[in-house]
C-alpha positions in Angstrom: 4.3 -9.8 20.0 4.1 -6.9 17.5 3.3 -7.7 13.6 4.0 -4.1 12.4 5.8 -4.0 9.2 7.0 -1.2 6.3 6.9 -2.2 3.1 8.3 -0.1 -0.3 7.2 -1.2 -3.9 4.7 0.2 -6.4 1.5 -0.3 -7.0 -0.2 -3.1 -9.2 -3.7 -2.6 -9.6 -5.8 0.6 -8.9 -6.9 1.3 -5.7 -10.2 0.0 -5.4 -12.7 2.2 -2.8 -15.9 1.1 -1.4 -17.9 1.6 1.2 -19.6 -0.6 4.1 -22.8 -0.3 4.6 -22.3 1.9 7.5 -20.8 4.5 5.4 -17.4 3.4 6.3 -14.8 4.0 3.5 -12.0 0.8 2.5 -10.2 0.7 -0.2 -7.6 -2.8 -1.3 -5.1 -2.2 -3.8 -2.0 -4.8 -4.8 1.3 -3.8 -4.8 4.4 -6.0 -5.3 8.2 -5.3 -3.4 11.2 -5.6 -5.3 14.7 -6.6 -4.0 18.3 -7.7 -5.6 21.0 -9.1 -3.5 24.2 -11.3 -4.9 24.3 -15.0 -3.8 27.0 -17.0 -2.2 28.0 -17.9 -6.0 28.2 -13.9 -6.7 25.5 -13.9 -8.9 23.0 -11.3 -8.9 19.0 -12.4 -7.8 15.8 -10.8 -8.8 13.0 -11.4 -6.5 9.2 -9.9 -6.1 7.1 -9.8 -3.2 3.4 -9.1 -3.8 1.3 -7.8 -1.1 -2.8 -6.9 -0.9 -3.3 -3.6 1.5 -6.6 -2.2 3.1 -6.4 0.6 4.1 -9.7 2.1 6.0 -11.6 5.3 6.0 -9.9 8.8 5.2 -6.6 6.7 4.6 -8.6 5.0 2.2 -10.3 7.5 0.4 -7.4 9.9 0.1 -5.2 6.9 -1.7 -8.0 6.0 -4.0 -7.8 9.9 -4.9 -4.3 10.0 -5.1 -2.9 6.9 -5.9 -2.5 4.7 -9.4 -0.7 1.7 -10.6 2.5 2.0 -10.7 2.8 4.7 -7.7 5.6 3.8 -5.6 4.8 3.9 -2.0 5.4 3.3 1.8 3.2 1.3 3.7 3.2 1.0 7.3 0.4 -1.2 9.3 0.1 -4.9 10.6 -0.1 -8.4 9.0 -4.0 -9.3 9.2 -5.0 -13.2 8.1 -8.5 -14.2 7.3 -9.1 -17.8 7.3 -11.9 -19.8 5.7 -13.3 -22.9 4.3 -13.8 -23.3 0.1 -16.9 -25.2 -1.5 -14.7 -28.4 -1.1 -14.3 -28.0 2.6 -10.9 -27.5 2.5 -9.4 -24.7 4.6 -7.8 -21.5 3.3 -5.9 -18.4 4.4 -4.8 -14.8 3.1 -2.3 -12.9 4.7 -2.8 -9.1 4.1 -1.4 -5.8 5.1 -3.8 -3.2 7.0 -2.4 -0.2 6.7 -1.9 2.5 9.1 0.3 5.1 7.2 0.5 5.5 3.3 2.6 7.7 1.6 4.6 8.4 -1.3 8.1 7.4 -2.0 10.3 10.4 -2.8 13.4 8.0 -3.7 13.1 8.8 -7.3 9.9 11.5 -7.4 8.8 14.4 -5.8 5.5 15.0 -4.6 3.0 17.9 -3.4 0.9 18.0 -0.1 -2.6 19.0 0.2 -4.2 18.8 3.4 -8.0 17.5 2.8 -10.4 19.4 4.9 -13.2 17.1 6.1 -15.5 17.7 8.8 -16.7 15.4 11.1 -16.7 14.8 15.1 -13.6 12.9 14.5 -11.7 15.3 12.6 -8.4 15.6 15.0 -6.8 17.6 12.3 -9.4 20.4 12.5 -10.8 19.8 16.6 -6.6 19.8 17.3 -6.1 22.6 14.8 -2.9 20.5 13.6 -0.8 22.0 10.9 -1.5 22.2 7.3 1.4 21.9 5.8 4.6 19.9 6.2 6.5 23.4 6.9 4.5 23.3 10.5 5.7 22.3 13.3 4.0 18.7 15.0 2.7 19.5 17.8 4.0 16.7 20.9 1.9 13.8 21.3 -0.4 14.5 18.1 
């Protein structure tokens, strides 16, 4: 069973980046998903989903640097839940979306790509010499 989903709506509240203690970058930000549809009566409904995303390591850190409330964005990952128990003893859950993919919406905005440049012995980009620009051709299977 697959629990990928793709979600568009705009951010609401600033990406928020820190790091594990093994140097590991995350950053959580909010966003909320809007949709309008007529019902049976013809009449014309409103209604917001909100959603809390993670999104881990260079994904992270390059949406804390680019990214602010009221961005509008695409969001591809998986549903994650965390479960626990409160003070009380009463068990609780979150549902959240880990992303995989982040990127801006160009439905109403235009955006500019700059490829970051990190080193590191899991730099695909620069090991794979992959293209800088979005004029490149992909190479298969990257």
């Amino acid at each position: 069973m697959s629990n990928n989903v793709t979600v568009v709506g705009n951010l609401t509240r600033e990406p928020e980046l820190r790091y594990t203690p093994s140097g590991a970058a995350v950053v959580k930000f909010g966003m909320a998903v809007n949709r309008s549809y007529n019902n049976r009566n013809g009449d014309k409904v409103e209604q917001t989903d909100f959603f809390d995303v993670t999104a881990w390591r260079e994904l992270g850190e390059n949406v804390a640097e680019s990214l602010s409330v009221g961005s509008r964005v695409i969001v591809t990952g998986r549903l994650q839940q965390d479960r626990w128990e409160n003070d009380g003893g009463e068990k609780r859950s979150k549902i959240y979306i880990v992303a995989d993919e982040i990127g801006p919406s160009l439905r109403w905005a235009t955006a500019s790509i700059t490829k970051t440049t990190r080193g590191g012995p899991g730099d695909w980009q620069q090991s794979q010499g992959a293209p800088g620009n979005i004029d490149e051709e992909v190479p298969t299977g990257a």
